[in-house]
Each structure stands twice: as structure tokens, then as C-alpha cells.
C-alpha positions in Angstrom: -9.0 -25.3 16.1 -7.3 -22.3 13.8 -5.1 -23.9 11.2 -4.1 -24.4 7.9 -8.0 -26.1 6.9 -9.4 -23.2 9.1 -7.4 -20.5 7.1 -8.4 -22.1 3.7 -12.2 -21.7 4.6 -11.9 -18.7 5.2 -10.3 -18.0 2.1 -12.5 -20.1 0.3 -15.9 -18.5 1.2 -15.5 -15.2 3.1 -15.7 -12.0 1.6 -12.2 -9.7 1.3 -13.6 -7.7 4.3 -14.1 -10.7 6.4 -10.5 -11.8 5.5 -8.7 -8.3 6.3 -10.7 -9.2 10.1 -9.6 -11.9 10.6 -6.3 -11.0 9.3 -6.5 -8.1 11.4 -8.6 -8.1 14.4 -10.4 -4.7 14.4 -10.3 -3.8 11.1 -14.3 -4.1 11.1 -14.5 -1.1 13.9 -12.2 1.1 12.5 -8.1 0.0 12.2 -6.8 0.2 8.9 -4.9 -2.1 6.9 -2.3 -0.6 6.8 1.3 -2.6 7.7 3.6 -2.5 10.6 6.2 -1.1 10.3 9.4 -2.7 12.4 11.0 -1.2 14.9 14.4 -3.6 14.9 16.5 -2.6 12.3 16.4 -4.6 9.2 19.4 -5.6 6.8 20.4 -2.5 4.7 20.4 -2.8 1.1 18.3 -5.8 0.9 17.4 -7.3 -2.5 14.6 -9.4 -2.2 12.3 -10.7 0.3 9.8 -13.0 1.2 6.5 -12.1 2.7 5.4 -15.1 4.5 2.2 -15.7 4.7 1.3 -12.3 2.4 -3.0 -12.9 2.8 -4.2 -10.1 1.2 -1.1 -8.3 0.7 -1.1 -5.7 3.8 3.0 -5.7 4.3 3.3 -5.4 0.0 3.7 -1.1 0.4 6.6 -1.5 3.1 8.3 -4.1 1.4 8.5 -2.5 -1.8 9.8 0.5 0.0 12.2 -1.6 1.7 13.0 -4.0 -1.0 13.9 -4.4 -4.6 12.1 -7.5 -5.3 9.2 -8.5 -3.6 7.7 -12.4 -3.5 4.7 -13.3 -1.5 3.7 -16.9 -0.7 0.1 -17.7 0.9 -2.3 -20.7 1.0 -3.6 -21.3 -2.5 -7.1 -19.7 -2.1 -5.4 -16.6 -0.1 -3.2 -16.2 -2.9 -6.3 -15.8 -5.4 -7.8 -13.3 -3.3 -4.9 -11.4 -3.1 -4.4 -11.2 -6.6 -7.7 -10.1 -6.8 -7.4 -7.9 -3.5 -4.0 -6.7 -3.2 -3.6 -2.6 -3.4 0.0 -3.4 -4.7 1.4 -5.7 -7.2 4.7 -7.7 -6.6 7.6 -9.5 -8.3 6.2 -13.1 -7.7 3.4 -14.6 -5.6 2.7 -18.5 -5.1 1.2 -20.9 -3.0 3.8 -23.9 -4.1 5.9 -23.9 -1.2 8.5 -25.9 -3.3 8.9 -23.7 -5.8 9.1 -20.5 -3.2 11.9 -22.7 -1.8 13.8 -23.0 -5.0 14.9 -19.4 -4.6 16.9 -17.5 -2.1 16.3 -14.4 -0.3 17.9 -11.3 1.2 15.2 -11.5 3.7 12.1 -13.4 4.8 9.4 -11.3 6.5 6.9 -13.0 8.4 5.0 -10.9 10.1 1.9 -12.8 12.9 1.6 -15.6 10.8 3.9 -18.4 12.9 2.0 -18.3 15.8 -1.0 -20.1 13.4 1.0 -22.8 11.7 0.5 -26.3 13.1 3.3 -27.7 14.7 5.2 -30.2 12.6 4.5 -27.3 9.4 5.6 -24.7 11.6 9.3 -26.7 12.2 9.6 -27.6 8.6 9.3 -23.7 7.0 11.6 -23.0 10.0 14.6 -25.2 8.8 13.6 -23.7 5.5 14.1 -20.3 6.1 17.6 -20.9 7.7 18.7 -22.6 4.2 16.5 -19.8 1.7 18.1 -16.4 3.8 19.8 -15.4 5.6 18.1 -13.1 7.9 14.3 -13.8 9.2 12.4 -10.9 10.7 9.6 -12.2 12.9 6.8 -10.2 14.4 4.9 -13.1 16.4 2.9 -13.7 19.7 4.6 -15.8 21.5 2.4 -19.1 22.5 1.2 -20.6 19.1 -2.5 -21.8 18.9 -1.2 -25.0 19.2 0.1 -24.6 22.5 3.4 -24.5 21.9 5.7 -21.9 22.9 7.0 -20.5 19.5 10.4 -19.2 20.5 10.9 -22.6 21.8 10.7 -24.3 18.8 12.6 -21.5 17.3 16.1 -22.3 19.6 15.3 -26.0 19.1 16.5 -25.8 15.7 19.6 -24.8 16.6 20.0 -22.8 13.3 19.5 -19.1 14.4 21.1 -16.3 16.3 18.5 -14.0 17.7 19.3 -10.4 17.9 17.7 -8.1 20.7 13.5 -8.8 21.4 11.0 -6.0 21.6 8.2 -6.5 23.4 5.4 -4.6 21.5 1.8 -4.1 21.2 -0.6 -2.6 19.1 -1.0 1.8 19.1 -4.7 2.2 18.9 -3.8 6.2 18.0 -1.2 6.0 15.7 -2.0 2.2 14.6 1.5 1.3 14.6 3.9 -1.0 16.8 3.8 0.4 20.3 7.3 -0.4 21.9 6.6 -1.7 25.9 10.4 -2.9 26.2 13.3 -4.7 25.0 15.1 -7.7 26.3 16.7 -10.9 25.1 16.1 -13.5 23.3 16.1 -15.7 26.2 13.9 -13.9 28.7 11.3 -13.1 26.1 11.3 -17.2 26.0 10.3 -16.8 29.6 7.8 -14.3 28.9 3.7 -14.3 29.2 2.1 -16.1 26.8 -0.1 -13.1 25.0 3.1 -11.4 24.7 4.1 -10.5 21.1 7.7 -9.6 20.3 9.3 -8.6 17.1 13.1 -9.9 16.5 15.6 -10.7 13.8 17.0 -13.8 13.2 19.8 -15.0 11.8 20.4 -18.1 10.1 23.7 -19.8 10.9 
């Protein structure tokens, strides 16, 4: 099953072009890696941010457009590849999730990466984010690989306020977000499970 040993094979033995696959599926027959830009509005004037779960670095030329200070955390063998790998250098990349959690953040951006974190993980980085920033944007499909539905998990916590949902899918012409609706927090709970919705959250 996918996970955190699955991810660190990967890491561990596949070549940077078999990590941008499975990173992004369908970067082998032709989509670029290239990052998503969101279509909710983010904070403005936003110092620093988080990319959780950076890989190879594919969000890195957003953020730094979008941020001041940029910080990346990964597995320990995706962050060596991506220090190798990245097309952009940052302000601070690590794989010791204590010392990531040490500092605070304008924003954490965590962009199809929750929906692959186990389950007890996934509620422990939630509870974190609430304490490190306060604003979490989240770009996610909505049943986990784990069988869990991840909007569930995030109301359990009782620690955020979710702003509006899009419902989005990937453009194969222009190869960004593709906007199919917008809704609330609550009926996207009650959506499909293949569905992938973009949202910001706010930590309370």
C-alpha cells in the first residue's frame, strides 16, 4: 500500500524522472512540471511559507513569487534529491519534522500530498499546522489511500475554519487547475471520492 516506506523507495532508488511521475502522473507522456497555481485566494502579503511535502521542488517558482521566504520539508531521501533536482533554490529545506515545527509560518502549502499520509501521521501534521500558521492551503483528493475520508479527519480536529471548496481537475490544454464548481466545506465532505478540491483553512 502507498505510504511513507513506499515514498522512501522511491526516493531511494528511482531515477529524478521516475520521481516527477509518480509525483505527477503523466509527466512521462508529456505534462510538465510545472506547479498549480490556486484558484482560492491566498493570504496577501504573506512572509513565509511551508511547502509540505516539496518532492522535487515543483511548487518552489510559485512560492517564491508568492512568498518572501520559502521552506520546504520532505522525506529525508526526497529531500536529497531535491537538493540535487530542484530548478529553484529556497530559504530552508529539511526532512526533521521537529525542527520544521520549531518555526512559524505565514502559510503552509500542501499541495496532493495529504491524501498519501497514513492515518495516525496524517492527524498529527494536522494539529501541527493549526499551532505553526495560521492559514493552510490544501489542494487534495478527497478519499486518502488509506480509506479515509480526508476532509473528515480535517473537521475532526476541530481546529479549522474552512473557507469556500473548489472542485477542480486537471486542464490537459493549458495544464493548470480546471475549475468544475464551488461549494462548501460541508458538501464537498459529501462528495465522490476521486473528487479533488482545493480550500483554505484557517487555524482557530
Amino acid at each position: 500500500m502507498p505510504g511513507r516506506d513506499d515514498w522512501m523507495a522511491v526516493a531511494d532508488t528511482a531515477d529524478s524522472e521516475e520521481i516527477r511521475e509518480r509525483i505527477l502522473t503523466g509527466y512521462k507522456d508529456g505534462k510538465p512540471f510545472t506547479p498549480y497555481v490556486p484558484t482560492v485566494p491566498l493570504p496577501s502579503d504573506i512572509g513565509s511559507v511551508l511547502d509540505f511535502g516539496c518532492g522535487l521542488g515543483r511548487n518552489f517558482s510559485y512560492l517564491k513569487r508568492t512568498a518572501r521566504s520559502v521552506a520546504g520539508f520532505d522525506l529525508p531521501p526526497m529531500i536529497e534529491q531535491c537538493r540535487r533536482h530542484a530548478s529553484e533554490e529556497i530559504d530552508f529545506l529539511s526532512s526533521a519534522w521537529p525542527e520544521v515545527t520549531a518555526r512559524r509560518f505565514d502559510l503552509i502549502f500542501a499541495s496532493l500530498v495529504l491524501q498519501h499520509v497514513e492515518p495516525e501521521p496524517l492527524r498529527t501534521f494536522l494539529a501541527d499546522f493549526a499551532r505553526m500558521a495560521p492559514a493552510v492551503y490544501l489542494l487534495t483528493r478527497t478519499r486518502t489511500d488509506f480509506d479515509e475520508n480526508l476532509l473528515d479527519l480535517i473537521a475532526a480536529t476541530g481546529r479549522f475554519e474552512a473557507g469556500e471548496c473548489v472542485d477542480v481537475d486537471h486542464d490537459p490544454v493549458t495544464h493548470q487547475l480546471r475549475v468544475l464548481g464551488r461549494t462548501s466545506f460541508e458538501t464537498a465532505r459529501r462528495a465522490g471520492d476521486e473528487r479533488h478540491f482545493e480550500m483554505l483553512l484557517r487555524s482557530k
